[in-house]
C-alpha positions in Angstrom: 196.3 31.0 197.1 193.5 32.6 199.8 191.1 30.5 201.0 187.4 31.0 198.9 185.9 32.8 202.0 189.0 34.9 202.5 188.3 35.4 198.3 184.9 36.6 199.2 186.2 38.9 201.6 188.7 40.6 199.7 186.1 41.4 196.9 184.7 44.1 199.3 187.5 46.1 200.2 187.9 49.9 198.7 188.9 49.6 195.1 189.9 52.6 193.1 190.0 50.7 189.8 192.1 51.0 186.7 192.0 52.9 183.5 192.4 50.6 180.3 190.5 51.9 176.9 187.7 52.4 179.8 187.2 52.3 183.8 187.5 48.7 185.1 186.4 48.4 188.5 189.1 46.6 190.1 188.6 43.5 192.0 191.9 42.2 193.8 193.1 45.3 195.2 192.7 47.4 198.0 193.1 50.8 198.2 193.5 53.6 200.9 193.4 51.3 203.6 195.6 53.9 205.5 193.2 56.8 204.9 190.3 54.5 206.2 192.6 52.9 209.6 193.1 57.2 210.2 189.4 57.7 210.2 188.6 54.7 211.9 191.4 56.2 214.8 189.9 59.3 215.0 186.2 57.8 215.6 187.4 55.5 218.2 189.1 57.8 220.0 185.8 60.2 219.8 184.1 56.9 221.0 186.3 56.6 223.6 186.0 59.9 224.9 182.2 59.7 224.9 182.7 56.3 226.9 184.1 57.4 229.7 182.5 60.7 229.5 179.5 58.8 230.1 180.3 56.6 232.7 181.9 59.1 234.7 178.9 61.1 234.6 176.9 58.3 235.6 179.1 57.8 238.8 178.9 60.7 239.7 175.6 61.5 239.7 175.3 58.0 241.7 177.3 59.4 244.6 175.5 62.7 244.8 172.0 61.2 244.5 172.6 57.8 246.2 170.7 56.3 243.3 172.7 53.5 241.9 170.5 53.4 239.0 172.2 56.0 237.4 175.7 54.1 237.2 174.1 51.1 235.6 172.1 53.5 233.2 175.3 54.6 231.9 176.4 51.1 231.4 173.3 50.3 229.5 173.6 52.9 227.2 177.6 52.4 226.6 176.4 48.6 225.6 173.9 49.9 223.6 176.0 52.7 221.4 178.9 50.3 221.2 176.4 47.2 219.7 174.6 49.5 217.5 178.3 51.0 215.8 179.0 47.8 215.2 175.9 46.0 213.9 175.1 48.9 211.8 178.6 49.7 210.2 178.3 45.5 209.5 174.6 46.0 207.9 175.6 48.9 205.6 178.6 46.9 204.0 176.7 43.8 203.5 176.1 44.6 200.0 179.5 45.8 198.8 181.4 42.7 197.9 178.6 41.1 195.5 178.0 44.6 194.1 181.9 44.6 193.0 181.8 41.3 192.0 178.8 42.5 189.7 180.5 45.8 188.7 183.1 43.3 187.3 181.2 41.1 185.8 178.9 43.7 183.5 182.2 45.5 182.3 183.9 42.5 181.0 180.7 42.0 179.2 180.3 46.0 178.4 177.4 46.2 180.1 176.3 49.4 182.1 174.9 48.1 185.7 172.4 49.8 187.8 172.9 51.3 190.9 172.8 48.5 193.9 170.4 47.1 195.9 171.0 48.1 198.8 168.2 46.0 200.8 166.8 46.3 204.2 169.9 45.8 206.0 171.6 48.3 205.0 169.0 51.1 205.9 168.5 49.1 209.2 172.2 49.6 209.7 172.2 53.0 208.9 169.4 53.8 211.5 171.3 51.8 214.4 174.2 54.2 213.8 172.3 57.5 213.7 170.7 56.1 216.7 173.4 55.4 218.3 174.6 59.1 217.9 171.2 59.9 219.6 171.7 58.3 222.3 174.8 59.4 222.8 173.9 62.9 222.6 170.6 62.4 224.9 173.5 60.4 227.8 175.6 63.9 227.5 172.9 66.3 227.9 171.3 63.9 230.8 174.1 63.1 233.0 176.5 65.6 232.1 177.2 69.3 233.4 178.5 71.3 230.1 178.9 74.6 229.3 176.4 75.2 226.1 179.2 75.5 223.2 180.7 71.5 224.4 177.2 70.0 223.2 177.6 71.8 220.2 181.0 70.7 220.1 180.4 66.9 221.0 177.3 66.9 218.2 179.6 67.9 215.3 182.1 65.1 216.8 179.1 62.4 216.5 178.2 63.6 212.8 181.9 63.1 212.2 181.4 59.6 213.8 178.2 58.9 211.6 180.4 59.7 208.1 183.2 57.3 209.9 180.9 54.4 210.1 179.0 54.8 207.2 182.1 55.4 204.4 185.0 54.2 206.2 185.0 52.1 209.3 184.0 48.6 207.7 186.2 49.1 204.6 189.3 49.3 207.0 187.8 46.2 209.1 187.3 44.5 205.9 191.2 44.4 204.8 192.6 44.2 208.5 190.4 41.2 209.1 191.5 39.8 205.2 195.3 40.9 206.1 195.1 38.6 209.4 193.1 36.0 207.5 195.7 35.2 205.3 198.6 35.3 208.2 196.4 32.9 210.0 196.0 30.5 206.3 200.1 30.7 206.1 200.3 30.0 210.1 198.1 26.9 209.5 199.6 25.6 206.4 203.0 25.6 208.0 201.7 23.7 211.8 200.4 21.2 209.2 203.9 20.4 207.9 205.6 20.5 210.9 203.2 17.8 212.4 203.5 16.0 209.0 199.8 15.3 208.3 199.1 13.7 205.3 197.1 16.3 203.9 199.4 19.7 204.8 197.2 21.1 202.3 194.2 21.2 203.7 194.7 25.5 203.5 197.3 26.3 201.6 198.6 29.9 200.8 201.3 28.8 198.4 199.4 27.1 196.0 200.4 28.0 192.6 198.7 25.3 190.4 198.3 26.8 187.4 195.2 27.8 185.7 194.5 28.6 182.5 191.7 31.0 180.5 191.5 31.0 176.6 190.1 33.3 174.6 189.9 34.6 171.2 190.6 38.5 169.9 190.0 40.6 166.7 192.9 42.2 166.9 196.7 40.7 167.9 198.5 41.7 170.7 201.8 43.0 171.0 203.9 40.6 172.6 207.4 41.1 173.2 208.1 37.6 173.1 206.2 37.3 170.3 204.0 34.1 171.2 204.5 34.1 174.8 205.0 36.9 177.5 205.8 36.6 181.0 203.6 39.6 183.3 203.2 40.2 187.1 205.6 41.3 189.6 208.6 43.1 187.8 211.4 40.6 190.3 209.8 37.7 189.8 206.8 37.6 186.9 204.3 34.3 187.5 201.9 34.5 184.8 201.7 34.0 181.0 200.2 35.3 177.8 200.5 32.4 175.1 199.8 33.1 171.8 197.9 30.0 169.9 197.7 31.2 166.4 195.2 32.7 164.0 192.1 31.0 163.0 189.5 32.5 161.0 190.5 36.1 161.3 190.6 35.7 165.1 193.9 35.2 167.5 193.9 32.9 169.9 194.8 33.1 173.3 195.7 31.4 176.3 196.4 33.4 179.8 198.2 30.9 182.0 197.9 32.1 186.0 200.3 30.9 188.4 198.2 31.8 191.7 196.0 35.0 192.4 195.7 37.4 189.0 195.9 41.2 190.6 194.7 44.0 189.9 198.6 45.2 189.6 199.1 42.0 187.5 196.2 43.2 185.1 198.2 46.6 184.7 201.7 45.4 184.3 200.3 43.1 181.0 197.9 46.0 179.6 200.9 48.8 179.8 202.7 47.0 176.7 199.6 47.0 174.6 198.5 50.1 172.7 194.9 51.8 173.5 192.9 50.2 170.7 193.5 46.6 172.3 193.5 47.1 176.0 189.9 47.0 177.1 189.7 43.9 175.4 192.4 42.3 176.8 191.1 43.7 180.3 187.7 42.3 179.8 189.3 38.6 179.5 191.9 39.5 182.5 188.5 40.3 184.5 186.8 37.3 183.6 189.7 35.0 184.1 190.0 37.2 187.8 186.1 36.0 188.5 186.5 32.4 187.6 189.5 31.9 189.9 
């Protein structure tokens, strides 16, 4: 099982959500990871392009001119665009993993939640990287030596660059950074064993104790085992669904999980139930997800 920051972490990748009875929001999942890492590609290599675009021009008007300042002008501003990308693609995703977490949260309670807070940071961040296409622009019409239609050309490229960091960049650093996270956790576990500590568990990706969320429902499920049903991956299924009885009109309920509950976990269980009972099966899938 991931580390609790690594947790934290993964609550603000891209989530497409599920369908079950209603929209659930989805909370350990990531999706298009590969359509973010191509537009991430493509604005670095516009990036790149502007980089040496700018440094070049700076040399070179240092050798015409004589004026060294130039050169380190054009190292100033490369710093500059390449610290505000990166502090302001950071400051407009600070809010996305607690506003998933919350999205969560209010549908397993049915509750309709209001459009996030975004705060301070996140139209600081937001600045920085229009900014830092300013300033881009303002180093390619001062040191360069265009023809008209390229600064029109290289603008559209830095809008393009402003939609990258703004909808895409941070939600593929997000899961690369989560991906070698947990890489590192398994690395770590296993130097512990080999050195024989006394406590290889210290981090340990493998854990498995079981944990267990009960709950109550109007209506009874259908469970092909009849009292208890075996859900997860198809090869080698790690959770349960334990039916405890009836009591009072209401059937009781025990979800035992066996590590991390998925969002692919959620969807194998909800597939064998009919529509009327899914979202409230969901909603106690979500919650057990939240308390983990």
């Amino acid at each position: 099982m991931p580390s609790k920051s690594l947790k934290t972490k993964w609550n603000a990748t891209r989530k497409d959500g599920y369908h079950a009875g209603r929209h659930w929001p989805g909370l350990r999942s990531t999706d298009g990871f590969e359509v973010d890492r191509r537009w991430v590609i493509f604005a670095l290599l516009i990036e790149l392009l502007a980089l040496i675009y700018t440094l070049y021009s700076g040399y070179e008007r240092a050798i015409y001119s004589g004026n060294t300042l130039y050169i380190y002008g054009a190292i100033g501003v490369v710093f500059c665009f390449i610290l505000f990308d990166f502090l302001g693609a950071s400051f407009t995703h600070h809010y996305v993993g607690k506003y998933q977490e919350n999205k969560n949260l209010a549908a397993a309670n049915n509750k309709i939640i209001n459009p996030p807070k975004k705060g301070w940071r996140y139209y600081i961040g937001a600045f920085l990287i229009f900014f830092s296409a300013a300033l881009k622009i303002l180093a390619l019409v001062s040191l360069g030596r265009l023809m008209p239609m390229y600064y029109v050309l290289f603008i559209l490229l830095y809008l393009a660059v402003i939609y990258v960091h703004l909808y895409h960049t941070m939600y593929w650093y997000t899961e690369y950074s989560l991906r070698k996270g947990i890489e590192a956790e398994v690395l770590e576990h296993r130097e512990n064993i080999l050195k024989k500590l006394k406590n290889p568990l210290q981090v340990d990706p493998y854990e498995v104790f079981p944990s267990s969320h009960k709950f109550m429902l109007k209506d009874k499920l259908e469970l092909p085992g009849q009292t208890k049903f075996y859900f997860g991956e198809k090869q080698n299924p790690k959770h349960e669904l334990n039916y405890k009885g009836e009591f009072e009109g209401m059937h009781d309920y025990e979800l035992v999980l066996n590590g991390i509950l998925l969002d692919s976990d959620i969807r194998s269980v909800l597939n064998t139930q009919h529509d009327k009972i899914q979202s409230q099966l969901a909603a106690q899938c979500v919650i057990a997800q939240l308390n983990q």
